[in-house]
Legacy VTK file of the C-alpha trace (Angstrom):
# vtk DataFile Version 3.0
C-alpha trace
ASCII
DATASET POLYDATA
POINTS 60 float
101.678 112.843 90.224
100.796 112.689 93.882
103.147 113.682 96.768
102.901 109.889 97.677
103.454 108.205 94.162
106.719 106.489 93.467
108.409 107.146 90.836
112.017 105.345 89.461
114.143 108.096 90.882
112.430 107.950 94.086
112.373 103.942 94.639
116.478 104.994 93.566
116.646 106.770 96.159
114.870 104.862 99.151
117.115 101.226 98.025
120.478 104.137 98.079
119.482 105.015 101.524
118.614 101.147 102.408
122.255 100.328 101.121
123.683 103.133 102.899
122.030 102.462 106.289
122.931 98.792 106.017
127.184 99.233 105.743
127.169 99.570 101.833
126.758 95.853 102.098
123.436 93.240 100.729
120.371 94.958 101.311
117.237 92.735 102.532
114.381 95.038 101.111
111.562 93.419 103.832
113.885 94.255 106.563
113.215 97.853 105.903
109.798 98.925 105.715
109.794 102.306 103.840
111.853 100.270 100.712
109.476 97.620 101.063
106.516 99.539 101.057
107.907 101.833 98.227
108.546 98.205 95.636
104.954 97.250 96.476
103.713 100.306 95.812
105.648 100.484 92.744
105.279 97.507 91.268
101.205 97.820 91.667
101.241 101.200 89.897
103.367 100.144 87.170
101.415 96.954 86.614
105.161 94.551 87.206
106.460 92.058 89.578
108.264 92.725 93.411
111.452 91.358 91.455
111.392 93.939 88.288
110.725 96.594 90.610
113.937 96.081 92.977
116.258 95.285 89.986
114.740 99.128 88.727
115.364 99.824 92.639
119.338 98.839 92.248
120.019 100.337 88.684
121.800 103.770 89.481
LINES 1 61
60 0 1 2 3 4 5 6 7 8 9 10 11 12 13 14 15 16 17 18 19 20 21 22 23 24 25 26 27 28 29 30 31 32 33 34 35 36 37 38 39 40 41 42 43 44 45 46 47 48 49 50 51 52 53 54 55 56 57 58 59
């Protein structure tokens, strides 16, 4: 595992801190880039869709 692969915990974490940064409210992943770039990344290494990897994203 490279320092830049993304892993369940840490797509977890980057849609928490999306959530937290937008009021604990809806979070638009393509309005911020790190989360976005993070379920693309994700769903490419795991071989699944943009979808599967944001509902993984928003089970804590």
């Amino acid at each position: 595992m490279g320092l830049f692969d993304v892993n369940d915990e840490k797509l977890k974490a980057l849609y928490h801190r999306a959530w937290v940064e937008s009021g604990m409210g809806f979070v638009e992943p393509r309005k911020y880039d790190y989360l976005n770039r993070a379920l693309m990344q994700y769903a490419r290494e795991n071989g699944c869709s943009y979808d599967r990897a944001l509902m993984i994203a928003k089970t804590i």
